[in-house]
N, C-alpha and C positions, 0 to 999 in steps of 0.2 A: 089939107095939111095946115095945123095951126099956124098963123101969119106969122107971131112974135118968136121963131125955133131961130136960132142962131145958123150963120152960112155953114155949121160944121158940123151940127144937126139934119140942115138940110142938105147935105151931100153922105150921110150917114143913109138917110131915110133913100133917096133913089138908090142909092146901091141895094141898099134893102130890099127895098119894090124890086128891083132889079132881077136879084137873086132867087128871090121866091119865085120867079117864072120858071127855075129849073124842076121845080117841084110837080109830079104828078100825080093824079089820084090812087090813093093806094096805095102810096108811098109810105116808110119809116125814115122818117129823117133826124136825125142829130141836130138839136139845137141849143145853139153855144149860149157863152154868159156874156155880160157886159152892155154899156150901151148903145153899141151896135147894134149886138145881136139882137136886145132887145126890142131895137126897130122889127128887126126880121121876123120875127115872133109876130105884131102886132098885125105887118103888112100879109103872114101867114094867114093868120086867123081871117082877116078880111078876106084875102081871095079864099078863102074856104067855106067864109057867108057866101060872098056873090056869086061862086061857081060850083055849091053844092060837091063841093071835094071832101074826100074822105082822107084826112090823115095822120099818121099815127107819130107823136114826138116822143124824144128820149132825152130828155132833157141832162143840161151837164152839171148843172148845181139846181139848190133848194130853190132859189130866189129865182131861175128861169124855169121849173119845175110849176110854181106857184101862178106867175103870170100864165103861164101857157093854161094852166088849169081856170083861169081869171077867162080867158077869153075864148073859152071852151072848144079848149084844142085836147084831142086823146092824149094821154100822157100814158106809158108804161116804163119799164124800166130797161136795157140792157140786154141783160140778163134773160126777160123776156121774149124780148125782141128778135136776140141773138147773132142778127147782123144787119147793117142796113143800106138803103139804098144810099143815101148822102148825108152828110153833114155839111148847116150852114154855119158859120161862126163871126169873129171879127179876127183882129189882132192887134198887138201892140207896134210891130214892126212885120214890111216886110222885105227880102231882097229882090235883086231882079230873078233870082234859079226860085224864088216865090218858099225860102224856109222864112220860116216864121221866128219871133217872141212873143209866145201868149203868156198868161199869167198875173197880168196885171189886176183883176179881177179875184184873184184864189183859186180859179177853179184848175188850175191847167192838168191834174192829174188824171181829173173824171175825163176834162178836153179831150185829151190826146188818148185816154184807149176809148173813146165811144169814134174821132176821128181816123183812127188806125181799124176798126169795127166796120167803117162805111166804104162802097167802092168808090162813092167821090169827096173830097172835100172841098168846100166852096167858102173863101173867104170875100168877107166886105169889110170895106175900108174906107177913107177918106185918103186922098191926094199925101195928106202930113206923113201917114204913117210909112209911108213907101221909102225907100233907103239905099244906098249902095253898099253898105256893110253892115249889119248887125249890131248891136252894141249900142247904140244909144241910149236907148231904153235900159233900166234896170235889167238883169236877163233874173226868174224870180227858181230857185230852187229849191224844192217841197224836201220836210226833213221831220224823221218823225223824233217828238219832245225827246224823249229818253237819250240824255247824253248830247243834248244838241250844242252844246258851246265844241265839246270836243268834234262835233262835227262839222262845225262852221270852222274850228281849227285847222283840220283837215282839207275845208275845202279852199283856204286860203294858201295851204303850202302848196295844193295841187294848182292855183293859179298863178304862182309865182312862174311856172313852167309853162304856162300856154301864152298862144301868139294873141294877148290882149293889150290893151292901153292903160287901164287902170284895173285896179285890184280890191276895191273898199267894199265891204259885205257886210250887211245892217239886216238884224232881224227885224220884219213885219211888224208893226203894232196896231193894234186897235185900243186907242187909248192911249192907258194906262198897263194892258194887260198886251200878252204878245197875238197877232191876230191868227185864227182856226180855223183850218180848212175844214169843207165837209167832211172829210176821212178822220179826222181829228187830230192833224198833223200840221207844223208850221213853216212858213217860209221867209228864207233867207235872201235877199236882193241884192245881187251883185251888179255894181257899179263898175264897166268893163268898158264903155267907151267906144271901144269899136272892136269886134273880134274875128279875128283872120282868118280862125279856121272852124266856123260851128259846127261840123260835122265830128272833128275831134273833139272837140272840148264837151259835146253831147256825152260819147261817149265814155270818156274819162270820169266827169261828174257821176255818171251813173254808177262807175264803180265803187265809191265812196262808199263807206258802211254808213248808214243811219240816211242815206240821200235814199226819197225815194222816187224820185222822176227831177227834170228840169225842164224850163218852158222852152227849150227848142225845139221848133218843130219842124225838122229833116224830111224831105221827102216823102212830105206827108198831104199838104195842101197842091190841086189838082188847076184848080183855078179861081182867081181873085177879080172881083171886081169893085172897082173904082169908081164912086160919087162925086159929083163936083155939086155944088148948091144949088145951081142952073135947071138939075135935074138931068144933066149930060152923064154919061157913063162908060167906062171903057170894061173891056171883058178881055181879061189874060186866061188863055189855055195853053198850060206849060207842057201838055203831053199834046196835043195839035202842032203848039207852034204859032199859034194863030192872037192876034189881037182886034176885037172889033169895038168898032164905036156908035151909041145909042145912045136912046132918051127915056126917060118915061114921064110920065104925065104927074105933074105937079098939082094938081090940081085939090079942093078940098076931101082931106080924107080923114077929117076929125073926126070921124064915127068908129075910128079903130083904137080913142079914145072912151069911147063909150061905156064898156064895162068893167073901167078903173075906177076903185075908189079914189 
């Protein structure tokens, strides 16, 4: 592992390494966006050189579609696939019942049905992201263009009504211009602070007309594990019940660098 990675990088990358152990040959696995993920991606592809593993990825946006194809990991779609065995991701937040906010990245709408697609979901995380309540994080909710003030309207009087802290809702930009999800729809970030109830508030937002998903993710992720910079690692399993504590070997593993330009 290159020397100069930041402590928050290197607690990124062992849960990474981490996680990819759940992976076996043969397997379709779900692989998320962001900079996590795309630790998990890399440390994939590695143990797929050194242990002659066969496996097939589904990626959840362009930009982890392309690396994974970068580091000559199978890519198909979906749709192909049709269901799979796991999905690895990150997230933005998590609580301790292990629901998520993902979406900070854009992708959360491919996220969460190729996650809802897999019989596991396995998130990685850094120590920061972990939470007692929800809400910190923007919470990001995917809306498609046509009429979308009118729907940011809407989804402002609908939070007047739920058990949140703050209320302020800003669309995405890139730029100058508003920014584009793969699907070719935009999202709106809601500044909520801390939220009391994300199981309702999931559900509500989704009745919205023009909403077409939000990055909660409800009883969806199975189990999350946790990177410290050390190279130390914790493993929650919300359906065991169970917490364990490991390591993995920090050692040089710049050759998972290799075939990036």
């Amino acid at each position: 592992m290159p020397a100069e990675l930041s402590p928050i990088d290197k607690a990124k990358f062992a849960a990474a390494k981490r996680a990819v152990e759940f992976v076996e040959d043969g397997m379709r696995v779900g692989l998320g966006t962001g900079s996590t993920a795309a630790w998990m991606v890399r440390c994939l592809a590695e143990r797929m050189r050194d242990e002659g593993m066969q496996v097939t990825g589904v990626p959840t946006s362009t930009r982890t579609a392309e690396l994974a194809r970068q580091l000559g990991i199978r890519v198909t779609t979906l749709d192909e696939a049709r269901w799979l065995d796991l999905t690895i991701d990150g997230a933005d937040e998590f609580d301790p019942q292990l629901n998520l906010i993902k979406g900070g990245g854009g992708a959360l709408l491919q996220e969460k049905i190729v996650a809802t697609a897999s019989d596991q979901m396995i998130v990685i995380a850094d120590a920061a992201k972990e939470v007692v309540n929800l809400g910190a994080f923007p919470l990001p909710v995917e809306v498609v263009p046509f009429g979308w003030q009118t729907t940011r309207a809407l989804l402002e009087e609908v939070l007047a009504g739920m058990d949140v802290l703050g209320r302020t809702t800003a669309l995405r930009m890139n730029g100058a211009q508003p920014f584009v999800t793969d699907e070719g729809n935009y999202i709106v970030d809601c500044h909520l602070n801390r939220i009391g109830n994300p199981r309702q508030l999931s559900l509500v937002l989704n009745q919205i007309p023009g909403v077409v998903e939000n990055g909660l993710f409800i009883d969806i992720c199975d189990v999350v594990v946790i990177g410290s910079g050390d190279g130390k690692v914790e493993v929650r399993d919300i359906n065991e019940g169970t917490v364990a504590h490991d390591s993995v070997d920090m050692g040089d593993s710049g050759n998972i660098f290799a075939d990036l330009d």
